[in-house]
FIDO-64787 format. One record per residue (C-alpha): residue in one letter; x, y, z. Coordinates in steps of 0.02 Angstrom, whole numbers, padded with zeros to 5 digits, always signed. Each point is the difference from the previous one (the first is absolute). Layout:
N
AXYZ;...
END
This chain:
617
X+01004+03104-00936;X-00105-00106+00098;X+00072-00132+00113;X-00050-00149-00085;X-00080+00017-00188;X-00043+00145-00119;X-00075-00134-00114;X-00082-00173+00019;X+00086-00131-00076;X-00138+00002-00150;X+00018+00170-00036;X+00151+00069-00059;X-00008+00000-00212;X+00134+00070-00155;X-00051+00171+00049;X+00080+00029+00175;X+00150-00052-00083;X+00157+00109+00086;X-00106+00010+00150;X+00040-00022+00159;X-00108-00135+00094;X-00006-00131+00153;X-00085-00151+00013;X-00029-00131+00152;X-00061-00164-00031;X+00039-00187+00006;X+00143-00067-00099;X-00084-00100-00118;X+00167-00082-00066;X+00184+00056-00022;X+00095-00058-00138;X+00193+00013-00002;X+00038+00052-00205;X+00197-00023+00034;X+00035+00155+00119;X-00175+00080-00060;X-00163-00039+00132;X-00170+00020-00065;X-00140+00004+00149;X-00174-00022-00039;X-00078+00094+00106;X-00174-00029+00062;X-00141+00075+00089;X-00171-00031+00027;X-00060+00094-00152;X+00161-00057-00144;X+00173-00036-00014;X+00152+00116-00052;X+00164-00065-00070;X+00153+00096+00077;X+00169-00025-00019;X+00168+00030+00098;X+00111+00026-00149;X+00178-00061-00005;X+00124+00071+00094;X-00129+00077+00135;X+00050+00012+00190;X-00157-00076+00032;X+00037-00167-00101;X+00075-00090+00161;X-00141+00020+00132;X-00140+00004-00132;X+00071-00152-00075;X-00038-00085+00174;X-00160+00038+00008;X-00118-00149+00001;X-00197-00023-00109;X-00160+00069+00091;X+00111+00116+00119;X-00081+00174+00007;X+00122+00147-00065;X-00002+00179-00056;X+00093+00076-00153;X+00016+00152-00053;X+00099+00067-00194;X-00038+00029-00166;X-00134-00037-00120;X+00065-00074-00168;X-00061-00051-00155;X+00028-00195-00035;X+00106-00025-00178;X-00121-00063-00137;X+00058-00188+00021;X-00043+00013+00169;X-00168+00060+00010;X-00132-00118+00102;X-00169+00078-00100;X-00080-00140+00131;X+00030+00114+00155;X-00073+00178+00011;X+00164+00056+00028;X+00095-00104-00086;X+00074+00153-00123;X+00108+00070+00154;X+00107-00053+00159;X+00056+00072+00144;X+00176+00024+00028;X+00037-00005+00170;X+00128+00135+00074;X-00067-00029+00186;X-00071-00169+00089;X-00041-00054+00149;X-00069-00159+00097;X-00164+00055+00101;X-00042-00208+00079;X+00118-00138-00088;X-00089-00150-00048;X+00061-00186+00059;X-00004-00159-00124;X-00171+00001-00076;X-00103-00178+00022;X-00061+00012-00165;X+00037+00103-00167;X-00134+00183+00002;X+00081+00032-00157;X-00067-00168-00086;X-00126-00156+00028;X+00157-00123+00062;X-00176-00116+00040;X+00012+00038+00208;X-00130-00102+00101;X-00165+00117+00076;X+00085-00076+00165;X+00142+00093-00002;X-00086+00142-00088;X-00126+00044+00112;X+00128-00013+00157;X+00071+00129-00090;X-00124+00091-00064;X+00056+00169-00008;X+00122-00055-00121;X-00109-00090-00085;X-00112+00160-00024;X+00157+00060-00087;X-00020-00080-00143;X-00078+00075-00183;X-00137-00107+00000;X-00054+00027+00186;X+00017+00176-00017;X-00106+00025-00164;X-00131-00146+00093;X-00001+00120+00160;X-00022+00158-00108;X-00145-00090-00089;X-00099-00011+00147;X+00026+00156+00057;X-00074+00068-00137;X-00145-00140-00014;X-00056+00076+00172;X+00045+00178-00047;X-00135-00023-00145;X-00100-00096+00091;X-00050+00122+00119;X+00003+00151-00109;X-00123-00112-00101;X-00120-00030+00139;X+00025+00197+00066;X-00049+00061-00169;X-00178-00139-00003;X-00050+00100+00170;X+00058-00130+00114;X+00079+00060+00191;X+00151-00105+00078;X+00011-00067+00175;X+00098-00076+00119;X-00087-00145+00084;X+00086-00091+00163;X+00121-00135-00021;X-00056-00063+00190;X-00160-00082-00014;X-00120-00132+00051;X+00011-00164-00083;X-00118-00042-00137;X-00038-00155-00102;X+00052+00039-00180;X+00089-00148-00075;X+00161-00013+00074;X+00074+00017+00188;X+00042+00156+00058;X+00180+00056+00090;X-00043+00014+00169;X+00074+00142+00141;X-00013-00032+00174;X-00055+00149+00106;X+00103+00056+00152;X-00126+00114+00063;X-00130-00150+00011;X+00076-00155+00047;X-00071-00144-00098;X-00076+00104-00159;X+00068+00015-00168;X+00002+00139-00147;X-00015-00090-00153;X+00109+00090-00187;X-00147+00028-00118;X-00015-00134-00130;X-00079+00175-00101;X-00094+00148+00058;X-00173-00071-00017;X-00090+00033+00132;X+00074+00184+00009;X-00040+00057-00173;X-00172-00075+00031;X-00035+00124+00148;X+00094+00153-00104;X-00177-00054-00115;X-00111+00014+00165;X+00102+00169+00031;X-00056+00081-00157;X+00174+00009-00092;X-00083-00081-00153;X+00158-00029-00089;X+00164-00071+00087;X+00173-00069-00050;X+00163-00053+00070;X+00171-00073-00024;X-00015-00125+00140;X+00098-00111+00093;X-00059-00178+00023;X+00034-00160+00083;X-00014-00187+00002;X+00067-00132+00073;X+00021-00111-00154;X+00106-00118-00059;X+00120+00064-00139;X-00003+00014-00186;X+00063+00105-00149;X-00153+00078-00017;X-00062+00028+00169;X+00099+00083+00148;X-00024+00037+00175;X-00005+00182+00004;X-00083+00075-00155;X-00056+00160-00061;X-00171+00024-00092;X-00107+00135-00064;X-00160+00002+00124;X-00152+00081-00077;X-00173+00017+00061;X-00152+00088-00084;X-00184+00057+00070;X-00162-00027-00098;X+00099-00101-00128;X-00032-00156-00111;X+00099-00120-00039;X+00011+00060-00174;X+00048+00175+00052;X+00135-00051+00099;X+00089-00089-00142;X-00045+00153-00118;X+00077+00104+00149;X+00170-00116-00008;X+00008-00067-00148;X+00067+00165-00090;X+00110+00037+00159;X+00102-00179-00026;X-00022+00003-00186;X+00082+00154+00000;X+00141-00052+00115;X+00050-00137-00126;X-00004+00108-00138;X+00121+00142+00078;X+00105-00139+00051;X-00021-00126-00157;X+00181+00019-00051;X+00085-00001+00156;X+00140-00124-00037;X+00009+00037-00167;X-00116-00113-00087;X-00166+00082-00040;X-00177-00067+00062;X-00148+00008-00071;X-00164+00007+00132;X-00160-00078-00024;X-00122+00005+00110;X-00116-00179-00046;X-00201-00004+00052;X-00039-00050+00180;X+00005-00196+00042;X-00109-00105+00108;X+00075-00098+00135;X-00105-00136-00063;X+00084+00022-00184;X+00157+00043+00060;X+00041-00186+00065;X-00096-00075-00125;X+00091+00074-00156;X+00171+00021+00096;X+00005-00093+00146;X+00033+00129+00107;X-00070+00176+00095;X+00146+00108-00064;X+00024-00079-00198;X+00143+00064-00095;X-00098+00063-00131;X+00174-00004-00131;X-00017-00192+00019;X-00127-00011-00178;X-00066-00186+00054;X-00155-00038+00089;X-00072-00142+00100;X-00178-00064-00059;X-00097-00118+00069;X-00025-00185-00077;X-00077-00111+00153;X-00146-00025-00103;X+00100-00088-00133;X+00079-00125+00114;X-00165-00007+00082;X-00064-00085-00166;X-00066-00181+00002;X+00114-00052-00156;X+00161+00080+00103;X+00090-00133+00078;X+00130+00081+00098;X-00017-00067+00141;X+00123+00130+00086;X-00103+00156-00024;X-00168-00075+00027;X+00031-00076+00174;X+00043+00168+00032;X-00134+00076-00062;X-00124-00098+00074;X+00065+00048+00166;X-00033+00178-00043;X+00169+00035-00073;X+00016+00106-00167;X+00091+00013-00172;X+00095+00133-00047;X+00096+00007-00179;X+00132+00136-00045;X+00029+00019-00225;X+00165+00010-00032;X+00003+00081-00196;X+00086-00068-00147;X+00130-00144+00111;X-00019-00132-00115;X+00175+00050-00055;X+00064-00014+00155;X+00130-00166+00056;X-00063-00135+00109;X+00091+00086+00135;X-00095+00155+00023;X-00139-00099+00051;X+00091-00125+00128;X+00077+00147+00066;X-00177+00058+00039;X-00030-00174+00083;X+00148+00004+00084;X-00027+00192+00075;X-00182-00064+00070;X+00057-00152+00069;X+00122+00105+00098;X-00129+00121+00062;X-00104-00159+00079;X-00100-00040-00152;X-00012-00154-00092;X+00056+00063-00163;X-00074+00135-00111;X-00095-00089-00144;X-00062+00045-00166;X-00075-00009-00160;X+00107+00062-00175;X-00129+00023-00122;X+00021-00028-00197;X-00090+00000-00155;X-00085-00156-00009;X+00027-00075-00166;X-00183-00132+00014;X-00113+00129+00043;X-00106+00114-00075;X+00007+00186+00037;X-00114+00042+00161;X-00154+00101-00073;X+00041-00074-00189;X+00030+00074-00167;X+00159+00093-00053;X-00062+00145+00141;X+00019-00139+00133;X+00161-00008+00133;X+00122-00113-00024;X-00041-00149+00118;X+00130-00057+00125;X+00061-00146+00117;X+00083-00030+00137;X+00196-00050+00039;X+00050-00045+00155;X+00015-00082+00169;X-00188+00035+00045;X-00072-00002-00181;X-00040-00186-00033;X-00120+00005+00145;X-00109+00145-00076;X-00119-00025-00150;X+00002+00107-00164;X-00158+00072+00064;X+00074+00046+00156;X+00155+00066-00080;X-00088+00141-00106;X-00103+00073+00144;X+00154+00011+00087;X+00093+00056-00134;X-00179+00127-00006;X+00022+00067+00184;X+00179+00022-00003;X+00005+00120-00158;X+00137-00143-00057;X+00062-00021-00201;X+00118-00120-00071;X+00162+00033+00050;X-00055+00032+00170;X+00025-00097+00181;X-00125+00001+00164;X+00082-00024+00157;X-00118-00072+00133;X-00011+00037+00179;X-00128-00140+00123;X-00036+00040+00179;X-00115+00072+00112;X-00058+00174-00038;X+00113+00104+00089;X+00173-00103-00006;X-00044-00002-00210;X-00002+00172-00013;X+00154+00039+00098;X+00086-00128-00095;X-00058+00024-00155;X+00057+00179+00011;X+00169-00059+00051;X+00000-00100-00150;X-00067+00131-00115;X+00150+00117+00031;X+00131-00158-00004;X-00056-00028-00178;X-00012+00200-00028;X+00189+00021+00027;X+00028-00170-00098;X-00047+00055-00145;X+00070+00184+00038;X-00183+00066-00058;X-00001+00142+00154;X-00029+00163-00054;X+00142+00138+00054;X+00020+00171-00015;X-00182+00030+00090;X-00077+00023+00163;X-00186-00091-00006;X-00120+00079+00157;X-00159-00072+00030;X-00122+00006+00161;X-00057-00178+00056;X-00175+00031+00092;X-00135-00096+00078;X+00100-00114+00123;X-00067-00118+00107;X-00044+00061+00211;X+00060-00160+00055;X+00073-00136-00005;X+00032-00172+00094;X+00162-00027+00088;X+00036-00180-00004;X+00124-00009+00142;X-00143+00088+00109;X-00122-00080-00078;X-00116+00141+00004;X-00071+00170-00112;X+00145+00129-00010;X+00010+00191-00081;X+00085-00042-00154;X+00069+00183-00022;X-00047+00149+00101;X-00111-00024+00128;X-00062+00178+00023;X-00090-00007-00176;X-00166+00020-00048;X-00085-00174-00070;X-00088+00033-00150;X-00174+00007+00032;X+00008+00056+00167;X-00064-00078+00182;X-00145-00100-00116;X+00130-00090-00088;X+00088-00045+00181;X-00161-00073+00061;X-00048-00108-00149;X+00143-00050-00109;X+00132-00125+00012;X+00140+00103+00075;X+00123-00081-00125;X-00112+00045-00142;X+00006+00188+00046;X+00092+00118-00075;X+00075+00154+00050;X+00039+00191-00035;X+00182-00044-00014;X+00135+00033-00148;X+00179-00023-00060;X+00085+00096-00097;X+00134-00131-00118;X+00144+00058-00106;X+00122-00145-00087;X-00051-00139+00101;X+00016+00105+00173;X-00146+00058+00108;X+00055+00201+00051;X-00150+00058+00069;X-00144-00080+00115;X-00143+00090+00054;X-00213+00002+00050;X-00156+00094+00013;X-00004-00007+00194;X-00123-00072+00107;X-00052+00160+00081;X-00157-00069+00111;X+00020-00071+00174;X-00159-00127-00055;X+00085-00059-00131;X+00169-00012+00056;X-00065-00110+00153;X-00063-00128-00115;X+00137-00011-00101;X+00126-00035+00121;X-00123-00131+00083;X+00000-00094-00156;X+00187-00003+00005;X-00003-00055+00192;X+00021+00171+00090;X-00119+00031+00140;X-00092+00153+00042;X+00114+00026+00163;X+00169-00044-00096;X-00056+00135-00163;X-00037+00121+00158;X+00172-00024+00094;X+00097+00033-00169;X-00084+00113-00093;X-00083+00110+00115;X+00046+00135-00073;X-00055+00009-00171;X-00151-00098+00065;X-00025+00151+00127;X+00022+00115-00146;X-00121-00087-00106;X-00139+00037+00121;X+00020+00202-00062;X-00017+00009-00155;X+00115-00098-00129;X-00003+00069-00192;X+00006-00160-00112;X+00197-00006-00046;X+00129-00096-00081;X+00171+00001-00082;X+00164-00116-00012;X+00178-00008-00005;X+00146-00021-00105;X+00143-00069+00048;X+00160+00117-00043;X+00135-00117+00024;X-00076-00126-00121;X-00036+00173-00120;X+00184+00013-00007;X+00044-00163-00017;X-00101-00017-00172;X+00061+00183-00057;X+00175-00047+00036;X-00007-00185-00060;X+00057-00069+00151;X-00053-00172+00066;X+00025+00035+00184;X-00087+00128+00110;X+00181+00031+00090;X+00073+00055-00147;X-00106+00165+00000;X+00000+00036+00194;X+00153+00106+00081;X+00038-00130+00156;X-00114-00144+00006;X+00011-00213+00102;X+00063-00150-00104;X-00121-00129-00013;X-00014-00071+00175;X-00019+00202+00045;X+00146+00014+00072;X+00112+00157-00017;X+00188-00064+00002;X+00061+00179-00010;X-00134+00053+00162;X+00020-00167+00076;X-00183+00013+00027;X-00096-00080+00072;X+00102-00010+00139;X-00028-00062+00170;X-00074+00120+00158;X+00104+00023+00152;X-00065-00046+00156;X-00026+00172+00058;X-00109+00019-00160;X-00097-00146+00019;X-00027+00035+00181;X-00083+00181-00035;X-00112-00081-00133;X-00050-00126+00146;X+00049-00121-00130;X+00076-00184+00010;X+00092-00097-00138;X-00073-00181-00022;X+00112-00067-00166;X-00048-00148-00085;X+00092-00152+00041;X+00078-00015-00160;X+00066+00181+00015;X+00090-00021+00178;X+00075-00171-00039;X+00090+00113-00159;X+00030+00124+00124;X+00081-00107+00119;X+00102-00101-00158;
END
């Protein structure tokens, strides 16, 4: 018999009954039934219940034997009595009766339940994260992505794509966030920077010929925290030759489509995938207010500036807004007329703590003094305004808006006033607040779209100057013409998003793949010749011989898992991952160098003041 297990803890069923088998695991729980224990025993792939019947001469030492410490056993395989029967566990028809036991690594007092949720704080779960990998959920969320990246690559294998390995010690590059930096010992004063993504690299594997390239990479960036977002992330990097855009999502579109579907019912509740007609960037934030929409969220954002814009409109709020350049932007909330007072100062009150003034609005209902608009019986019912705002906008004034928001009787518009921008970002804010008010989000699906057509640039008020808005090695639309003679912040670019529920989980570009061109867009953006020379030599180099027009993108597989396993946190589907401030309590990283470190690295530490005077405290 071998030393540890004939059987994993999953597999043993009513027909080895009378066999001899051993098992190793984790003990789950022990229960004490008066003189009778019962050990759930669990590894990584089920739990087993076994039992140390009474009267046993291993009752005393088993019975001392404490949750999560790692044990053999070895007996009998017996068939549970009918009122016993779990039909919840695969084998919950037999037990184990255990004739021999014995304690391979005794656990000490757990910090927190594995068994159960007892509620523990991600503090003390990630500074013990091994135990916390333990646990059902964490085990099925780990599994999941192993098998997300399993398919993932058999998917891309079996579309003629080749996988490489790209190096994770680099040259710095300007993509949108600040890169980890590693000092070099072999050249005092120089630094390796961790790739915020393969770019460059995939770029010249187009130059080299490959044609088609993926890989599971690595990445970087040295940005602050949140759910959604972590420091070291794993995506799916893709890059095509003589591509479109359009054949690059036709390429990857069935590849993720097809992930969601094999893993639509993953925790149990099925999902549905639909895979919604491309967006405009431009649409996007005008209908949702933002460039990755949650396309379950049924409401959109129209805009109404023309109706406050109106002679006869007196609200003086709006138009002084207006008139500075500012816009309107009006959300319909369906059939709230029933709604209590309070569902509507509970808007207010939501806005005004977001740093708005309030969130006003319009209720419209029948109007009972005028006639139908377009007459006759075929006419529609004629409405006016109730309301905060209403009084200061005319019948007239009232139907065309009640005209361009699509609104009935019955129905509220929520407004949104501010310059461009700010009203779009807030007005999609508000058009998911009222969303989950009313409960009106659609579940049981996953909505995909591709937004396209965003803008090259844009300007960076704290530098007050013209900045790549997205990837700055993409090709503007239009080409070096467009560069010379348009408004850079009117140009738009080869550059795409792939959204799904409100997430973005892929970003991507037809590349710029001519040294001409790519000098004159990074001069619009600030970047002199000599500066594009010192950091991109390479690919500029490589440029100069022959460069196949390419393209591609990349999908992020931590936020993949996240949405297939209905998690809201990216380090709930990673193995060992940082808390917030990335820090690793269980690590204790980052940690400080010794001086003989720092003195090979040629390197000395200069801490902000407010740093050594905690220090010193």
């Amino acid at each position: 018999m071998h030393s540890y297990r004939t059987h994993k803890c999953n597999e043993l069923r009513k027909s080895h009954v009378g066999q001899q088998a051993r098992l190793s695991g984790w003990i789950h729980r022990i229960r004490d039934h008066g003189g009778v224990l019962f050990i759930d025993l669990r590894d990584t792939y089920g739990l087993t219940q076994c039992v140390v019947e009474e009267g046993s001469s291993l009752l005393a030492a088993v019975g001392q034997w404490r949750n999560e410490s790692v044990v053999t056993v070895t007996g009998q395989v017996k068939a549970r009595t009918p009122e016993t029967v779990n039909a919840r566990m695969p084998t919950g028809e037999i037990e184990l009766e255990i004739t021999e036991a014995t304690l391979q690594s005794p656990a000490a007092v757990i910090p927190f339940q594995i068994a159960e949720d007892d509620g523990a704080g991600e503090d003390v779960r990630l500074r013990h994260r091994y135990l916390d990998l333990r646990r059902e959920k964490m085990q099925r969320n780990i599994r999941l992505r192993n098998a997300v990246i399993f398919s993932l690559r058999k998917r891309m294998w079996e579309s003629g794509f080749q996988e490489f390995q790209t190096p994770n010690l680099t040259a710095s590059s300007p993509e949108g966030a600040r890169d980890y930096l590693v000092p070099s010992r072999l050249h005092p004063g120089k630094f390796y920077a961790l790739p915020q993504s393969p770019q460059q690299f995939k770029q010249l594997l187009m130059v080299a010929g490959f044609d088609r390239y993926f890989q599971v990479a690595p990445c970087f960036r040295d940005e602050d925290g949140r759910a959604d977002r972590l420091a070291e992330h794993y995506q799916l990097d893709v890059e095509m030759s003589f591509v479109t855009e359009q054949e690059v999502h036709d390429t990857m579109t069935p590849v993720i489509k097809g992930l969601f579907e094999e893993f639509a019912d993953w925790t149990g509740t099925k999902h549905r995938v639909e895979w919604l007609p491309k967006l405009t960037y431009k649409d996007a934030m005008l209908k949702y207010g933002s460039d990755k929409p949650d396309l379950r969220n049924p409401l959109e954002i129209v805009d109404v500036t023309a109706v406050f814009a109106r002679d006869d409109v007196e609200f003086k709020a709006f138009k002084g807004t207006i008139q500075k350049g500012g816009v309107v932007r009006a959300i319909k909330a369906p059939k709230v007329s029933t709604q209590p007072r309070s569902f509507f100062d509970k808007l207010n009150s939501w806005a005004q703590g977001e740093g708005a003034p309030g969130l006003g609005y319009i209720l419209f209902e029948p109007s009972s003094s005028l006639p139908p608009a377009g007459g006759g019986q075929g006419g529609v019912a004629a409405v006016e305004g109730k309301g905060p705002i209403a009084k200061f906008i005319p019948p007239a004034a009232i139907a065309e808006l009640c005209k361009l928001a699509g609104a009935e009787p019955g129905d509220a518009v929520f407004f949104v006033c501010n310059m461009e921008g700010p009203a779009a970002k807030f007005a999609g804010l508000a058009r998911d607040k009222i969303c989950d008010d009313m409960g009106i989000r659609e579940t049981g699906v996953y909505k995909f779209c591709w937004v396209v057509d965003f803008p090259m640039y844009e300007f960076d008020e704290r530098a007050q100057k013209v900045e790549f808005s997205h990837n700055p090695f993409s090709m503007p639309q239009g080409g070096l013409e467009t560069l010379e003679k348009t408004d850079p912040l009117k140009i738009l670019a080869h550059q795409y998003d792939c959204v799904c529920n409100g997430f973005e989980i892929s970003s991507g570009a037809i590349r710029n793949h001519r040294p001409d061109i790519m000098e004159k867009a990074f001069a619009l953006a600030g970047y002199p010749k000599e500066v594009l020379e010192r950091k991109f030599s390479g690919m500029l180099n490589a440029f100069k011989f022959g460069a196949p027009p390419h393209g591609g993108c990349a999908f992020g597989i931590d936020r993949l898992v996240m949405i297939l396993a209905h998690e809201p946190n990216l380090r709930e589907v990673n193995a060992f991952v940082m808390n917030g401030q990335y820090e690793d309590p269980m690590m204790n990283a980052p940690s400080e160098a010794t001086p003989e470190q720092l003195k090979d690295l040629h390197i000395k530490v200069d801490l902000p003041r407010t740093v050594k005077k905690t220090e010193a405290a």
